[in-house]
C-alpha positions as CSV (number, residue, x, y, z in Angstrom):
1,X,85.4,-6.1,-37.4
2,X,87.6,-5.0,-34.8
3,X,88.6,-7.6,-31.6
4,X,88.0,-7.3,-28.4
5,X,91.7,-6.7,-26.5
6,X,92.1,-7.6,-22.9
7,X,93.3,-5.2,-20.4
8,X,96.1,-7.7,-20.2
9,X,96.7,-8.0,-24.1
10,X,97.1,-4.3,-24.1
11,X,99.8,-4.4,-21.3
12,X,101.6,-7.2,-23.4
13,X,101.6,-4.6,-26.1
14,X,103.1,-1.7,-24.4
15,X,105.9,-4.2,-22.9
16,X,106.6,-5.1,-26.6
17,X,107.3,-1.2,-27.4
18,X,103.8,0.0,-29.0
19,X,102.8,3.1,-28.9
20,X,99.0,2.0,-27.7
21,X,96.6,4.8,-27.4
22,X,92.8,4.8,-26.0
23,X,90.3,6.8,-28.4
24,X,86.9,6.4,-27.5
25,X,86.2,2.5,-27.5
26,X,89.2,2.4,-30.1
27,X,92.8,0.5,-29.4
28,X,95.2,2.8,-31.5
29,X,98.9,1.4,-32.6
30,X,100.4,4.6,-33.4
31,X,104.0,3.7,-33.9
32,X,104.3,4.0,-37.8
33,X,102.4,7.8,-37.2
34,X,105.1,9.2,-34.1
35,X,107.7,9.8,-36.9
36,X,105.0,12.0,-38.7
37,X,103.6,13.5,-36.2
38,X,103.6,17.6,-36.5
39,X,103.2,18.1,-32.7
40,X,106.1,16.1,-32.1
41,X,106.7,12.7,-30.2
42,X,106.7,13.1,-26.7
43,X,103.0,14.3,-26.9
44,X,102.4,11.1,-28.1
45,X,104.7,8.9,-25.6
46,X,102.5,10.9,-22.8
47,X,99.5,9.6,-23.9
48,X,100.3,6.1,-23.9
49,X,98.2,3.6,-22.0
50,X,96.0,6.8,-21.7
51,X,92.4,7.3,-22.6
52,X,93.4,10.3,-24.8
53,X,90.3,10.8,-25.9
54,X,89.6,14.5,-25.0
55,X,93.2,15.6,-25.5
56,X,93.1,14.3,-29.1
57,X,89.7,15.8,-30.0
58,X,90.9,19.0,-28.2
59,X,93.7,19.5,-30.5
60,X,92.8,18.2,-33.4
61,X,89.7,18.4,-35.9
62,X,86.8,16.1,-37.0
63,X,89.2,15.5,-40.2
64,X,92.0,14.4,-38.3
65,X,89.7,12.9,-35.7
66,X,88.4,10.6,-38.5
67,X,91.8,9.5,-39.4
68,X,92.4,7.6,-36.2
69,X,90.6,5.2,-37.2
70,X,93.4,3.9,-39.3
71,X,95.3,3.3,-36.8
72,X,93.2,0.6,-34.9
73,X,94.7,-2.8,-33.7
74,X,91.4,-3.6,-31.6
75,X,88.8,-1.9,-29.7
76,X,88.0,-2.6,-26.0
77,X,84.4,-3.1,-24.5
78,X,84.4,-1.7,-20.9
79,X,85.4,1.6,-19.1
80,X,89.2,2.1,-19.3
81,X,91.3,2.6,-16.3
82,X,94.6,4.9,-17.4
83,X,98.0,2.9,-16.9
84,X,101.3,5.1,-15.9
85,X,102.9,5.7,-19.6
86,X,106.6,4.6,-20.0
87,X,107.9,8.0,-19.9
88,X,106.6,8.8,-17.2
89,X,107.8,6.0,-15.4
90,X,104.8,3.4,-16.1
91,X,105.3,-0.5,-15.5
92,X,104.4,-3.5,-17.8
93,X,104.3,-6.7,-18.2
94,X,104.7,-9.5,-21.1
95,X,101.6,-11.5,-21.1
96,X,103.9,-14.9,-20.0
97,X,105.4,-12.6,-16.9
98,X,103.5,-13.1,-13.7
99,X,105.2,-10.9,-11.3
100,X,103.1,-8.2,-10.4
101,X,102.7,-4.6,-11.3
102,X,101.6,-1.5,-9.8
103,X,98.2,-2.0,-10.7
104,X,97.8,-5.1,-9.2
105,X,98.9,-4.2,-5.2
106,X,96.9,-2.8,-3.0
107,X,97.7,0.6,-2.1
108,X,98.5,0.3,1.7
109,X,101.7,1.6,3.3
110,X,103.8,-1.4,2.3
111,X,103.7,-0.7,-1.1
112,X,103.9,3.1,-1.3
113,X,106.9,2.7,0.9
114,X,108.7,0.8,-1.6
115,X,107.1,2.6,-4.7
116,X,107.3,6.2,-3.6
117,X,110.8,7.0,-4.4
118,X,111.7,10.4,-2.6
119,X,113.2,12.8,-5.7
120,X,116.4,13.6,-3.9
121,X,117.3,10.0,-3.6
122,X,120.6,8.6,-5.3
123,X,118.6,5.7,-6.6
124,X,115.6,7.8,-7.9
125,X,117.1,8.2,-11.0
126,X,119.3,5.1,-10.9
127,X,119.6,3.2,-14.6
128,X,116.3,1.8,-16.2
129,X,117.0,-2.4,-15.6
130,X,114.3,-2.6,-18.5
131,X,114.9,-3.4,-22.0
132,X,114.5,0.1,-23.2
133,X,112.4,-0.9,-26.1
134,X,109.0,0.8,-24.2
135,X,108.2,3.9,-27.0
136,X,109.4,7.1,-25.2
137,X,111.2,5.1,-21.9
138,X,113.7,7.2,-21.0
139,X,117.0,6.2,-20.0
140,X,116.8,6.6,-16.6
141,X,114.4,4.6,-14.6
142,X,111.5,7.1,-13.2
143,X,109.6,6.6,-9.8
144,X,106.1,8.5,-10.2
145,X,105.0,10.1,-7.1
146,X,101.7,8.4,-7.5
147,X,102.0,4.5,-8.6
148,X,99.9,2.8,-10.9
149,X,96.9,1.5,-9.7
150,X,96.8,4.1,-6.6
151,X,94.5,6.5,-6.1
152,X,95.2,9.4,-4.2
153,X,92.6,10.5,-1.6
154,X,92.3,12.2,1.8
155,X,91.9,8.9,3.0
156,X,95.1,7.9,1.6
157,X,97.3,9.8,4.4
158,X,100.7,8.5,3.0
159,X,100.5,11.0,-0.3
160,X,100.7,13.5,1.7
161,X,101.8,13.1,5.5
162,X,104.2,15.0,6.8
163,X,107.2,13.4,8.0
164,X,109.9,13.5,10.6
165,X,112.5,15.6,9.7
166,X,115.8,13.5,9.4
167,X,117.1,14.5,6.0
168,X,116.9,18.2,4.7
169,X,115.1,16.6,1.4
170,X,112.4,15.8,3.4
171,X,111.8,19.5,4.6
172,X,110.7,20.4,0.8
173,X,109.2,17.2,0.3
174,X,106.6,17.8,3.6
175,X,106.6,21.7,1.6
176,X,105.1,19.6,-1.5
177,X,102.7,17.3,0.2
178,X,101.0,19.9,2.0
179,X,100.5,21.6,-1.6
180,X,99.0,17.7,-2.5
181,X,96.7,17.8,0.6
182,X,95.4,20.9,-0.2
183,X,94.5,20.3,-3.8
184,X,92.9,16.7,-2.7
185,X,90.4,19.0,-0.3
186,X,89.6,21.7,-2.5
187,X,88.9,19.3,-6.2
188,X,86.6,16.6,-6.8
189,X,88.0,13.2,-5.8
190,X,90.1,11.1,-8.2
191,X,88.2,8.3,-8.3
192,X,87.0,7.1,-11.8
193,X,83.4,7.6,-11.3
194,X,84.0,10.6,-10.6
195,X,86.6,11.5,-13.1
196,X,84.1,10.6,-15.8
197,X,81.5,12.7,-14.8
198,X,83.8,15.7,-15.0
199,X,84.5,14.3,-18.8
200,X,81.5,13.8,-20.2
201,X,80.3,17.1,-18.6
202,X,83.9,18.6,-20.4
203,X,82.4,16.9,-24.1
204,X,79.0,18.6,-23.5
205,X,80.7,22.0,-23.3
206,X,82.6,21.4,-26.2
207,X,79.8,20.1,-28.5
208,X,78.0,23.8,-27.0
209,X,81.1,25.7,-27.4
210,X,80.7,24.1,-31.0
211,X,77.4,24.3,-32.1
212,X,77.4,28.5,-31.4
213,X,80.0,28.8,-33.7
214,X,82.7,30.0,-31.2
215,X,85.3,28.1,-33.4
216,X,84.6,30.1,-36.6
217,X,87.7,32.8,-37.1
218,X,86.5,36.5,-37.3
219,X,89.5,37.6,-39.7
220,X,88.1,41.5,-39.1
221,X,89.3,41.4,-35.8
222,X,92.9,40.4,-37.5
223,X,92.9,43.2,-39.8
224,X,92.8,45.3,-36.7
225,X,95.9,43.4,-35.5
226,X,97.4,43.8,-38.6
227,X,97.5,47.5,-38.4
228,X,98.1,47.8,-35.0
229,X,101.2,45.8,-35.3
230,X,101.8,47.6,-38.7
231,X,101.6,51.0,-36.9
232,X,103.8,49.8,-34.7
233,X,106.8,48.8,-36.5
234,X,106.3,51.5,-39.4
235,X,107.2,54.3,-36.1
236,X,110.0,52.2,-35.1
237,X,111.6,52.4,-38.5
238,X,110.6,56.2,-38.9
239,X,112.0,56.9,-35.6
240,X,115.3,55.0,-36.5
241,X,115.3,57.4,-39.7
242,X,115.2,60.3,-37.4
243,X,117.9,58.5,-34.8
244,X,115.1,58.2,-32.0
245,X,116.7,55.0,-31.5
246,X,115.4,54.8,-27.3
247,X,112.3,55.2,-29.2
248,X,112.7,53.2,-32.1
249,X,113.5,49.8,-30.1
250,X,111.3,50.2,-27.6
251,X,108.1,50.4,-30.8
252,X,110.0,47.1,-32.2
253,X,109.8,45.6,-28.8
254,X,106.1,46.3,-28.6
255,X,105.5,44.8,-32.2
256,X,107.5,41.6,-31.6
257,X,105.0,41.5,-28.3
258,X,102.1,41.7,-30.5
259,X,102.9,39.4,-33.1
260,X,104.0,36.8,-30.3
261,X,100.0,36.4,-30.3
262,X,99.3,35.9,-33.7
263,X,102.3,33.2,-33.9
264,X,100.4,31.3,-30.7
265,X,97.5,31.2,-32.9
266,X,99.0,30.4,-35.9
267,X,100.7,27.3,-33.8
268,X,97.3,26.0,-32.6
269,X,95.8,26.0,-36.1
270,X,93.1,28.2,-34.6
271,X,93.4,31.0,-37.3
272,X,92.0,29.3,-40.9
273,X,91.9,25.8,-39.5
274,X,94.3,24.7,-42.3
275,X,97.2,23.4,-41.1
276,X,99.6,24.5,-43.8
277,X,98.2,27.4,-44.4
278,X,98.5,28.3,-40.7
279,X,102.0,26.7,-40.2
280,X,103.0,29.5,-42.9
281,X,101.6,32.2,-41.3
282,X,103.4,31.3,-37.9
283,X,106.7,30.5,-39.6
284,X,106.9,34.2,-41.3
285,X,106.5,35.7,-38.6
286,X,108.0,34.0,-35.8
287,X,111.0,33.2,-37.8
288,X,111.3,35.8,-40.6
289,X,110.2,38.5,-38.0
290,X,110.9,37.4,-34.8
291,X,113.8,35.2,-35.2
292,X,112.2,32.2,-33.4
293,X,111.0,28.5,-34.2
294,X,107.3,28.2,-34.4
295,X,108.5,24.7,-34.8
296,X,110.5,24.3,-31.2
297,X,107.3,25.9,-29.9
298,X,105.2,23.6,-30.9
299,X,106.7,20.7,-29.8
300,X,107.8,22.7,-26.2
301,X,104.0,24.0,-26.1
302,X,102.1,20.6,-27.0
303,X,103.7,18.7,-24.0
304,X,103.0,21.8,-22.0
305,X,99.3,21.2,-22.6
306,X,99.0,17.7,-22.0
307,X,101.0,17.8,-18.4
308,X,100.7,21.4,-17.8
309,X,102.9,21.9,-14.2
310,X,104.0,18.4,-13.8
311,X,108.1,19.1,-12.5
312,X,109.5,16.3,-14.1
313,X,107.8,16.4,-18.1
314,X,106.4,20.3,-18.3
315,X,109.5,22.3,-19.9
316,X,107.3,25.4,-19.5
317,X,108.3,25.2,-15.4
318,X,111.7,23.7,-16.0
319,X,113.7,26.8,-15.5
320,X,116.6,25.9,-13.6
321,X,119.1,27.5,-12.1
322,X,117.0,30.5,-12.7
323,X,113.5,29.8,-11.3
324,X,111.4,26.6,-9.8
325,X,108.2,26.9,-8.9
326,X,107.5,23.3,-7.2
327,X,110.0,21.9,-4.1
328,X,110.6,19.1,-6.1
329,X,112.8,20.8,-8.3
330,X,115.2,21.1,-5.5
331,X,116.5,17.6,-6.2
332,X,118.1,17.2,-9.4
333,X,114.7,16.2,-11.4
334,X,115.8,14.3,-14.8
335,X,113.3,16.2,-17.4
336,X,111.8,13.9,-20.1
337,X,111.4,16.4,-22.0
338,X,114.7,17.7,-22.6
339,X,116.7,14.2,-21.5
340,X,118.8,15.4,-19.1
341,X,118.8,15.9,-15.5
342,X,117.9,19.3,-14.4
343,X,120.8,20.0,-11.4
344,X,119.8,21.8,-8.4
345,X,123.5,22.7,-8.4
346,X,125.4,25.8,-6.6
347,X,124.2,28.5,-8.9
348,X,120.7,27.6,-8.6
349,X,121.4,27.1,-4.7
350,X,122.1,31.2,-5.1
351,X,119.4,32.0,-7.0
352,X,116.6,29.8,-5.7
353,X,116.3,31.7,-2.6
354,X,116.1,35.4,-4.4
355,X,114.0,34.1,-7.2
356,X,111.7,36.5,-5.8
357,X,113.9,39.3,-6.4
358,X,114.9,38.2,-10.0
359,X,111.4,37.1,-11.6
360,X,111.4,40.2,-13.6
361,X,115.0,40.8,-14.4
362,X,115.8,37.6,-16.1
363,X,112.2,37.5,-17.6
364,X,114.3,40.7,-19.4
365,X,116.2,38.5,-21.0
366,X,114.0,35.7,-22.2
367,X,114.1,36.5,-25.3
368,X,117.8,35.5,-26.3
369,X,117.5,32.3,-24.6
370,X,114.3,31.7,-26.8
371,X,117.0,32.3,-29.9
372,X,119.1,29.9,-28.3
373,X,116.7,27.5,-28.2
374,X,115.0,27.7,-31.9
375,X,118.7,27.3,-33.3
376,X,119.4,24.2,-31.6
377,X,115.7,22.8,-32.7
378,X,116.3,23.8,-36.0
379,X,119.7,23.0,-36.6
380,X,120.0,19.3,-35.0
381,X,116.4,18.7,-36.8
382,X,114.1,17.9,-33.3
383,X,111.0,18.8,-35.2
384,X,109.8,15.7,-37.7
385,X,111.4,14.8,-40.1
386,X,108.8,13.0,-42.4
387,X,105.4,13.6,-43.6
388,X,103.9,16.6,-44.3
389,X,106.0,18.7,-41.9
390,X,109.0,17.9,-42.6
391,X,109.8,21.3,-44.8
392,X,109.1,22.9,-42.2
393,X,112.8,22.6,-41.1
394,X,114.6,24.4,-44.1
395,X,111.3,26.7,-44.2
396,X,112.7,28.3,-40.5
397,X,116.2,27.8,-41.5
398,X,115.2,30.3,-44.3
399,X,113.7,32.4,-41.8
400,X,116.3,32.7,-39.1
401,X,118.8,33.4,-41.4
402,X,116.5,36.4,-43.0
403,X,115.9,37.6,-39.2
404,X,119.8,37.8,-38.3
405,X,120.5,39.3,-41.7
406,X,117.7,42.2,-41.7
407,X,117.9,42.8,-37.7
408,X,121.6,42.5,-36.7
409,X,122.8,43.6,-40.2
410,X,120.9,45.8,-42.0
411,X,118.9,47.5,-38.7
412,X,122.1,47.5,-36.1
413,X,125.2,47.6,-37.7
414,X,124.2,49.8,-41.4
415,X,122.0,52.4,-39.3
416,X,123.6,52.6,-35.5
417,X,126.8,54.5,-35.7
418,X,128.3,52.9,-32.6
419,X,129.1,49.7,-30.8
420,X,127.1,51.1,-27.6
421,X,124.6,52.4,-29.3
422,X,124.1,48.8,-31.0
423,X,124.0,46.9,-27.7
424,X,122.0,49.4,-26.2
425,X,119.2,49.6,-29.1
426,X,119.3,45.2,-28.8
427,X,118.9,45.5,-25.2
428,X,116.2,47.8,-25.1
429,X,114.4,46.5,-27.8
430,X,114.7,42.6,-26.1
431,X,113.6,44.3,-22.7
432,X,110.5,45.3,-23.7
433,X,109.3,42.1,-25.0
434,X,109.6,41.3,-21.3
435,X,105.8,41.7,-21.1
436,X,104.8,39.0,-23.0
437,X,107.1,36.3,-20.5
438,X,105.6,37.8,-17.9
439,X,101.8,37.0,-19.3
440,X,102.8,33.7,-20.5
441,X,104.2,32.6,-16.8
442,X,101.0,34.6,-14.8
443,X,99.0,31.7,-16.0
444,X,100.8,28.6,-14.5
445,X,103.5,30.3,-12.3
446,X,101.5,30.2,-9.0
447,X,99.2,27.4,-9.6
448,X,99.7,23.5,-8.7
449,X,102.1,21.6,-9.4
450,X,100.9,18.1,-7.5
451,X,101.2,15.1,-9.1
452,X,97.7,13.9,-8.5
453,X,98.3,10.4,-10.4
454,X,96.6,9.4,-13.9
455,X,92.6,9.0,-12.9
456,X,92.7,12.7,-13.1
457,X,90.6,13.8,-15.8
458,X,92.0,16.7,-19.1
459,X,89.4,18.9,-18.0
460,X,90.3,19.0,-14.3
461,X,94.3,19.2,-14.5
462,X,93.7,22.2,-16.7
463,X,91.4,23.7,-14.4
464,X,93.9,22.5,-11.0
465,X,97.2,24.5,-13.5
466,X,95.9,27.4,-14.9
467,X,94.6,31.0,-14.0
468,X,92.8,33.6,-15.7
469,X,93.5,37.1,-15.9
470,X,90.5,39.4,-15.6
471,X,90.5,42.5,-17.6
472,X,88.2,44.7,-20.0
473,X,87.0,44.0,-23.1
474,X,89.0,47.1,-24.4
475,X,92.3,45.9,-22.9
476,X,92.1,42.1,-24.9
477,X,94.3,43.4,-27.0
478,X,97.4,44.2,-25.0
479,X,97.2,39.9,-23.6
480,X,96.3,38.8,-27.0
481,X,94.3,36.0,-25.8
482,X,96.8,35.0,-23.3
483,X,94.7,36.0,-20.1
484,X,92.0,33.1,-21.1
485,X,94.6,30.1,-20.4
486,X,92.1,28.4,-18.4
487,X,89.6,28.5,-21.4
488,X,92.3,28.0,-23.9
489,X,93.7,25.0,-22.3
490,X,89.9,23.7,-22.4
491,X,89.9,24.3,-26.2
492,X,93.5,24.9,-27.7
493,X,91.8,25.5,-31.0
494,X,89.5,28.1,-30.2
495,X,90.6,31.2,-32.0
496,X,91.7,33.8,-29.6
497,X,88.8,36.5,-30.1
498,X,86.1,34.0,-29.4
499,X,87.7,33.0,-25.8
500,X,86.0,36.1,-24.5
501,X,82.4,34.5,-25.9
502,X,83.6,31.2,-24.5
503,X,84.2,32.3,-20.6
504,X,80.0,32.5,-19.3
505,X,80.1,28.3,-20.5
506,X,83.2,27.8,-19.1
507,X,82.2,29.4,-15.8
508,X,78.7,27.5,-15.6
509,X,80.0,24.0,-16.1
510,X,83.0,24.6,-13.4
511,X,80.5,25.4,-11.4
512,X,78.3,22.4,-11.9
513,X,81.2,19.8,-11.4
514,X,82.4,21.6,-8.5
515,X,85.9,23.1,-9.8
516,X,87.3,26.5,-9.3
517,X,88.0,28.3,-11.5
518,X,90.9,31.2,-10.5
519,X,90.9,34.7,-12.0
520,X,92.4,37.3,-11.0
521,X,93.2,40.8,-12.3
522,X,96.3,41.4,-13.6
523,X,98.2,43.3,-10.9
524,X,96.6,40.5,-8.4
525,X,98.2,38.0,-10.5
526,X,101.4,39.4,-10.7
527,X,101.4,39.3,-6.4
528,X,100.8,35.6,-6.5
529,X,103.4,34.7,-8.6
530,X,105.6,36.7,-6.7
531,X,104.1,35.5,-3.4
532,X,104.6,31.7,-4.8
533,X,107.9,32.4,-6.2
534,X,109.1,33.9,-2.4
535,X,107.8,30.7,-0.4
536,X,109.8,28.8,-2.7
537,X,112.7,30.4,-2.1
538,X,112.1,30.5,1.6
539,X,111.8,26.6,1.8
540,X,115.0,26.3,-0.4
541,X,116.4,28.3,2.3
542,X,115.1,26.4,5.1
543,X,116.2,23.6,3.3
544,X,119.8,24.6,2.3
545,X,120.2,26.2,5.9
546,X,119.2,22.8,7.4
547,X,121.5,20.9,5.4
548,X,124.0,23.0,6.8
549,X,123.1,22.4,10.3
550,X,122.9,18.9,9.8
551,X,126.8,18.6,8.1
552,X,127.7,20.8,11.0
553,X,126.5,18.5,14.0
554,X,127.8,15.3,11.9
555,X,130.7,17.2,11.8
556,X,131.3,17.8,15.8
557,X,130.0,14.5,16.5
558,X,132.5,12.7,14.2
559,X,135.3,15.3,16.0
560,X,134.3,14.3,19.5
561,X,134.4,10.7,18.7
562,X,138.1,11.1,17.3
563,X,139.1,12.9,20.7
564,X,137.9,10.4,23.1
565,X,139.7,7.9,20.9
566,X,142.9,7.0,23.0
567,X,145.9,8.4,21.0
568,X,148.9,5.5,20.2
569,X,150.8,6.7,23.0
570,X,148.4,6.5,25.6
571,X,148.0,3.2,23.8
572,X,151.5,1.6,24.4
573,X,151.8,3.5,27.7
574,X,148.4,1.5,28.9
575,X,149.8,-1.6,27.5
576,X,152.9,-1.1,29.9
577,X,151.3,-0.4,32.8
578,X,149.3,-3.8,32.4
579,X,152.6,-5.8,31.7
């Protein structure tokens, strides 16, 4: 029988390094299971001192479910309040340490003062004076916006009053908590009552979403893929036969968008519910057709899911120098993610204020830095590295090897007679892929990016970060399941073709706990992102510019100081004139 653990004795535990999870009434040690874990380790390290309980059901099934059990150190006995993890900058104590943490100071403007660490701050990021033996602490000691044990509200004006304008930081910073004020009026509150309520309403949906079926695969509707797909790539071969090459790449492109989908199914084990047997299938054709690490996406994508927009832990918005869709992003954010700091340095100080203008054009090029990216995951072995998983490695090594050989070799340098007519038939081919980065960003790109602290319900962050795209029933095809994020962040495992059924629930129950829930058509879409995308820029502007004024006055201040200095030889001719 299973003890009763203390809030207290569970703090002591996370200050001695375990990786203690919440599953149901369950206390879960999952340290010996992070090293194993397919979706990688950060999705773990996010989840600790978390009730985690809908996120785990959510991606994994009753098999796995049942499993957890093994991992019990204790159960707890009373409603569970979420502590800050380590990574994200959580606080703990050893059960002989008295001083006190977050949780136990009350959250009036005292504390938040000294708490609420301002991003662009020199001693943000300053050197963690912990131990380091937290799982997942990072090196770097992290401020969260939102303390432990605080709450935000409308009531609580300091998380998201303006302030007086005295450093260009804060410019973006008042930017951001006008973002946080409007997301605390238009959602439910925070508090836990009401958090739970939102939860168990989220469980009933599932166990409906469940009981009709909706997570049973129709593999008819992938034998249309398959010859769509098929079709596709069959003409782009014929017309490179017939050198058609404009043709030719631009057909590849359009398969390699295609199969993009199936891989994202594949990933989320939504396709035979097998997890081998769908690993497989991802890995052939991300890697053996497309080049790419189902594996790097996997463990990019699960984070992505479990803090979907938050600046400083969601890669899937960490796009510097190129794009940032959330003002705190102008102040050199260290990304847990990818351990390093993200610099808002002078290229991104060019960019940021055009990203506007360049959304599309560098979306044209996503592609290669996806190629980038699955080599380095790959080849320094970030994926696990034990367990049943762990092939996986050599598995995609296989594939990116087969990818260069038949693509670069065999396709561009045996059948295109020229060196421009190579580069051109890569570029074209990469370009039109564009498509798919553009669906995959519609859905988060414009939406919020607050920090709304850890009482926030799964059900309501995915709701608050993600955006439908409406579109006919004939036309599912060409977003491959992509324009349901809302629904598929609900239920990552719901195979793609069954999100449609999905939407009617989906709609009722936002409506009953009192959540939006934003579509919009496609075009629509695409001017919100843009829209977003161009007031960031303007406030990077208004911030740069008013860093510039502000240098500038400092500047002809310190110069009129230095003139009404007397020089020496006024000096020693006023010294005379007294002797």
């Amino acid at each position: 029988m299973s003890k009763i653990l203390t809030r207290r004795q569970i703090e002591d535990r996370i200050a001695r390094g375990q990786s203690i999870v919440i599953f149901e009434n369950l206390v879960l040690n999952l340290d010996k299971w992070v090293q194993f874990h397919p979706g990688g380790d950060k999705a773990i390290y996010h989840m600790i001192g978390r009730d985690a309980t809908d996120e785990m059901r959510a991606y994994h099934d009753d098999e796995t479910t049942a499993t957890f059990k093994l991992w019990r150190v204790g159960k707890i006995d009373y409603k569970w309040e979420n502590m800050v993890p380590p990574i994200q900058g959580g606080t703990y104590r050893l059960l002989d340490q008295d001083s006190p943490s977050y949780e136990d100071t009350e959250a009036d403007e005292s504390v938040l003062s000294t708490t609420w660490k301002k991003v662009d701050k020199s001693d943000e990021y300053t050197k963690s004076l912990s131990t380091g033996k937290m799982a997942g602490e990072t090196e770097y000691k992290l401020y969260p916006k939102i303390p432990q044990g605080v709450i935000p509200s409308l009531d609580l004006k300091e998380a998201y009053e303006k302030k007086v304008v005295v450093d260009p930081a804060v410019v973006s910073e008042n930017f951001d908590n006008e973002r946080v004020q409007n997301d605390l009026e238009s959602f439910p509150a925070l508090d836990v009552e009401t958090q739970n309520y939102i939860a168990e309403e989220y469980r009933k949906l599932h166990e409906e979403i469940t009981d009709m079926g909706l997570y049973q695969c129709k593999y008819s509707r992938y034998l249309k893929e398959f010859l769509r797909i098929s079709t596709l790539f069959g003409f782009a071969f014929y017309l490179l036969s017939k050198k058609w090459y404009v043709a030719s790449a631009l057909s590849l492109g359009f398969g390699w968008q295609q199969l993009v989908f199936i891989a994202h199914d594949a990933g989320h084990i939504s396709i035979t519910h097998n997890y081998q047997i769908d690993n497989i299938i991802g890995m052939l054709i991300a890697s053996f057709v497309g080049g790419l690490s189902l594996g790097w996406w996997k463990r990019n994508h699960n984070v992505h899911h479990l803090v979907t927009n938050d600046p400083v832990h969601d890669p899937d918005i960490q796009h510097l120098p190129f794009f940032a869709v959330s003002t705190r992003l102008f102040h050199n954010v260290y990304s847990t993610y990818y351990e390093k700091f993200l610099w808002f340095d002078g290229f991104a100080k060019k960019l940021i204020p055009i990203q506007h203008y360049m959304y599309y054009p560098i979306l044209c090029f996503g592609r290669f830095n996806l190629y980038r990216l699955s080599w380095v995951h790959v080849l320094l072995g970030q994926g696990p590295r034990k367990g049943k998983a762990a092939w996986f490695r050599y598995f995609e090594l296989c594939g990116l090897i087969f990818f260069n050989y038949w693509f670069f070799y065999l396709v561009c340098y045996r059948q295109l007679p020229t060196i421009s007519e190579r580069v051109k038939y890569i570029l074209i081919s990469h370009v039109a892929t564009m498509i798919v980065h553009v669906q995959i960003t519609l859905s988060h790109f414009a939406m919020s990016t607050s920090d709304l602290g850890v009482t926030e319900s799964f059900p309501m962050r995915q709701l608050r970060t993600s955006m439908d795209v409406d579109c006919p029933r004939w036309l599912d095809f060409f977003h491959g399941g992509l324009q349901f994020q809302v629904i598929h962040h609900l239920f990552p495992r719901l195979p793609r073709h069954n999100l449609r059924d999905a939407q009617p629930l989906t709609i009722k129950f936002c409506e009953k706990v009192g959540i939006k829930y934003s579509i919009y058509g496609f075009s629509a879409g695409n001017e919100i992102v843009i829209s977003h995308l161009q007031q960031l820029a303007q406030q990077a502007h208004t911030m740069l510019e008013c860093a510039k004024t502000m240098n500038k006055e400092a500047t002809a201040t310190k110069n009129s100081i230095e003139k009404s200095k007397p020089t020496l030889a006024e000096n020693v001719s006023s010294i005379r004139k007294q002797e």
